[in-house]
TORLUM-75268 format. One line per 2 residues: number of its first residue (from 1); for each residue x, y, z of N, C-alpha, C. Coordinates in Angstrom, 1 decimal, decimal comma. Example, Ala and Ser with C-alpha at 12.3 -4.5 7.8 and 13.67 -1.06 7.14 Angstrom:
2
1> 13,2 -5,7 7,8 12,3 -4,5 7,8 13,2 -3,3 7,8 ~ 12,8 -2,2 7,1 13,7 -1,1 7,1 12,9 0,0 7,9
This chain:
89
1> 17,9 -8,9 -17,7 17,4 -10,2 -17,2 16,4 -10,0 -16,1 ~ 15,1 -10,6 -16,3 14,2 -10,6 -15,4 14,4 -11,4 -13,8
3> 14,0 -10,8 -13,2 13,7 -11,7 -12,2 12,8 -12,3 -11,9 ~ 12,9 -13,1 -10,5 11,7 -14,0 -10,4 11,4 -13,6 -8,5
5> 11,8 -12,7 -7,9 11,5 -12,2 -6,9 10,4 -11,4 -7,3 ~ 9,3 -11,4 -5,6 8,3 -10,4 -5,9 9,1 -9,0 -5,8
7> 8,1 -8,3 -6,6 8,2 -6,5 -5,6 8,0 -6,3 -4,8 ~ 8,8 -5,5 -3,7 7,9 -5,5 -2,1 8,9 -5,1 -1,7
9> 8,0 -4,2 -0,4 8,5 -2,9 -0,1 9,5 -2,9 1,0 ~ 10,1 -4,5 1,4 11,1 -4,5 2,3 12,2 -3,8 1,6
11> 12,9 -3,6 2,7 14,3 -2,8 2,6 15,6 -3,4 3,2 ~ 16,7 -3,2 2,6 17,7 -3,8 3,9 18,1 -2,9 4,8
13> 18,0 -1,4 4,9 18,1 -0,8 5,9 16,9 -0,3 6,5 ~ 17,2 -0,3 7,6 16,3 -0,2 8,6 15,5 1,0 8,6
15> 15,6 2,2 8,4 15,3 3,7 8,2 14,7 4,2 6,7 ~ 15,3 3,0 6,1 15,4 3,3 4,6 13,5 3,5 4,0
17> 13,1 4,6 3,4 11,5 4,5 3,1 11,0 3,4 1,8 ~ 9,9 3,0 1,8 9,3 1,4 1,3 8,7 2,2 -0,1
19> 8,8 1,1 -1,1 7,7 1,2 -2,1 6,3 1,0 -2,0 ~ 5,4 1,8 -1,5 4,1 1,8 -0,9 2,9 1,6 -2,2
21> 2,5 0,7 -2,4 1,7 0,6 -3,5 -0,1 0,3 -3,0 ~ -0,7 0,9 -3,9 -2,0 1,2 -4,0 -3,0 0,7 -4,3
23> -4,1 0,2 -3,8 -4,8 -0,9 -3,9 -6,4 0,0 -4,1 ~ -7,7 -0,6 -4,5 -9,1 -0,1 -4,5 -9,6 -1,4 -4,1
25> -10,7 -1,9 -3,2 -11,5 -2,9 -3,1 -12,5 -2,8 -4,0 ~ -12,7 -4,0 -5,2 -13,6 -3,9 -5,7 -15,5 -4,0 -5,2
27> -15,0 -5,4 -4,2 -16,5 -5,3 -3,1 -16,6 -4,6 -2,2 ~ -15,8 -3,3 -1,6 -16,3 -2,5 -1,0 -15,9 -1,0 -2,1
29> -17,0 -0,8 -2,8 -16,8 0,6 -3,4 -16,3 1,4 -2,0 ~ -15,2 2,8 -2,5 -15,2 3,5 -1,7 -13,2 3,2 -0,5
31> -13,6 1,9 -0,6 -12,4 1,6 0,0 -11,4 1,1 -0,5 ~ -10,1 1,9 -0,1 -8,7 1,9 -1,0 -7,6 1,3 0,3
33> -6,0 0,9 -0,3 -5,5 0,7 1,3 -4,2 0,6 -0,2 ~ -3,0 0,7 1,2 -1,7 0,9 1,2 -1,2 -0,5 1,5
35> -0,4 -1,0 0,5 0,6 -2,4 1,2 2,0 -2,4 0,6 ~ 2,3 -3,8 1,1 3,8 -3,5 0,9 4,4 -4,1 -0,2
37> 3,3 -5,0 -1,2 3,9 -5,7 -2,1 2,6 -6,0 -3,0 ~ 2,9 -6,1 -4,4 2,5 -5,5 -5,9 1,2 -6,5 -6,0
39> 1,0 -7,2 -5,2 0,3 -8,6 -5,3 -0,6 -8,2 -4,0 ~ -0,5 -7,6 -3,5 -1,0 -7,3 -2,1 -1,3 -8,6 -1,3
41> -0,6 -9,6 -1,2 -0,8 -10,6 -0,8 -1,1 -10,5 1,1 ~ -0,9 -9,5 1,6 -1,4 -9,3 2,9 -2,6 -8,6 3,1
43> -3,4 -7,8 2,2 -4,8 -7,1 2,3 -5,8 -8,3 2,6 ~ -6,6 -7,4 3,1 -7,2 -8,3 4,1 -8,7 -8,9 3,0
45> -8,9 -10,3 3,3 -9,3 -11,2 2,4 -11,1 -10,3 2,4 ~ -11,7 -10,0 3,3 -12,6 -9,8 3,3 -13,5 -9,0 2,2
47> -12,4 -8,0 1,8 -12,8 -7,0 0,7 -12,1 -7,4 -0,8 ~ -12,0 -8,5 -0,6 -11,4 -9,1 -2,1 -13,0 -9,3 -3,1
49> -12,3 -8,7 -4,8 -11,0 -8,4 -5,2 -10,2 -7,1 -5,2 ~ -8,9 -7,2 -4,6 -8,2 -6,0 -4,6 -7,6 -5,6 -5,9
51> -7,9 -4,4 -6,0 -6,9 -4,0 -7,3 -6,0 -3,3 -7,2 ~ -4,5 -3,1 -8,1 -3,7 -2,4 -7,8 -3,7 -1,6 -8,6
53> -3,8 0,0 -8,1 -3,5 1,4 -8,6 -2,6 2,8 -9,2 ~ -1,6 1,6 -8,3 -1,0 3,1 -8,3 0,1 2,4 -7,3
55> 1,4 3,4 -7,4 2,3 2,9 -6,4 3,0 4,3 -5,8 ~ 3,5 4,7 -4,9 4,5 5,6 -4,4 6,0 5,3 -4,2
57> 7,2 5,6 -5,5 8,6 5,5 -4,7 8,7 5,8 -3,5 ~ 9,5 5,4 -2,9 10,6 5,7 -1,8 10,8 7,4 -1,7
59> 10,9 7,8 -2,9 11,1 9,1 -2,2 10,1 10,8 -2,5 ~ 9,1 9,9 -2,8 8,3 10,8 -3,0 7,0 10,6 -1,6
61> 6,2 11,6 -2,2 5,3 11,7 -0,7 4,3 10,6 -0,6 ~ 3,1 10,5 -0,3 1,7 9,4 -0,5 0,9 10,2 -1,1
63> -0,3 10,1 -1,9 -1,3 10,6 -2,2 -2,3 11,6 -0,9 ~ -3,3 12,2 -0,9 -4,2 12,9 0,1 -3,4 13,3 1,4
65> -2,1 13,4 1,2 -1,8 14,2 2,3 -1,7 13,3 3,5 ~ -1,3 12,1 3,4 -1,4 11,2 4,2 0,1 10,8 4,8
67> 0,3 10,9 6,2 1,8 10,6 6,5 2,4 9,3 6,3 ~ 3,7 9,0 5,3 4,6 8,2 5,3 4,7 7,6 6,6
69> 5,0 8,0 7,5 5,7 7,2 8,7 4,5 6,6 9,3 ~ 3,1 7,3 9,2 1,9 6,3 9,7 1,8 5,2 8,6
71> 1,9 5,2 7,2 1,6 4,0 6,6 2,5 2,8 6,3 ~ 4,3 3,3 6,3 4,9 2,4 7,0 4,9 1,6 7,7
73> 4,6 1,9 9,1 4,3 1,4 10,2 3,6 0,3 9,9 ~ 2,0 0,9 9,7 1,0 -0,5 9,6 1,4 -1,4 8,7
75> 2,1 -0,8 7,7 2,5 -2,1 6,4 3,5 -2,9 7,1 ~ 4,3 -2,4 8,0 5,5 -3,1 8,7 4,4 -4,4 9,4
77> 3,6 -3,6 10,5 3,4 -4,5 11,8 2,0 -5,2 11,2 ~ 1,3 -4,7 10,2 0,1 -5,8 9,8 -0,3 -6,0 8,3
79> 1,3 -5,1 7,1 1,3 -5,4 5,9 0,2 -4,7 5,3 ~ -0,5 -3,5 5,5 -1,2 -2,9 4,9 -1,7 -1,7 5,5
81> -2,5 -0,5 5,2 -3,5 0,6 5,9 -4,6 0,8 5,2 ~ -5,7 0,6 5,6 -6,8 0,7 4,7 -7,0 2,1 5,3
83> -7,7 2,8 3,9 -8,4 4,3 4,2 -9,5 4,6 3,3 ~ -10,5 5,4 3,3 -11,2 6,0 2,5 -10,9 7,1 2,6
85> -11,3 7,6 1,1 -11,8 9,3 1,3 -13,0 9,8 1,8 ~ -12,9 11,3 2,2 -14,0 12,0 2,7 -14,5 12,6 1,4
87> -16,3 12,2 1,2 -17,1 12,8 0,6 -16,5 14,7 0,6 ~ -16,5 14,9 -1,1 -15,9 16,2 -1,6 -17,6 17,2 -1,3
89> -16,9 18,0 -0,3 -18,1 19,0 0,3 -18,1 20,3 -0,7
């Protein structure tokens, strides 16, 4: 039976790690960001349209080596982390 709740990366326990999913800005080539829900309804309007890429379970790591506990955080306190990558030298 389907639901009708969004996906998103709240948790009922407090400690417990988020489903962190993956976003690319279409108007800003280059720029990607982390949120907490499938719709990314908190990424920030400016770089709209956002697309979604990719997601990270709960128990696996992030993409480029980037720390879980930093991208939680921001998704907690402002629902997202925008990042780019560094030009491949």
């Amino acid at each position: 039976m389907a639901s009708d709740t969004p996906v998103s990366a709240e948790t009922t326990e407090p400690n417990a790690a988020m489903r962190i999913f993956i976003f690319r800005s279409e108007a800003n080539p280059g720029l990607s960001a982390f949120g907490g829900d499938l719709a990314g309804l908190r990424l920030p309007p400016q770089f709209k349209p956002w697309r979604a890429v990719g997601a990270v379970a709960p128990d696996k790591e992030p993409p480029y080596k980037l720390s879980r506990e930093v991208i939680e955080a921001a998704i907690r306190k402002q629902g997202f982390q925008l990042f780019r990558l560094g030009k491949k030298g």
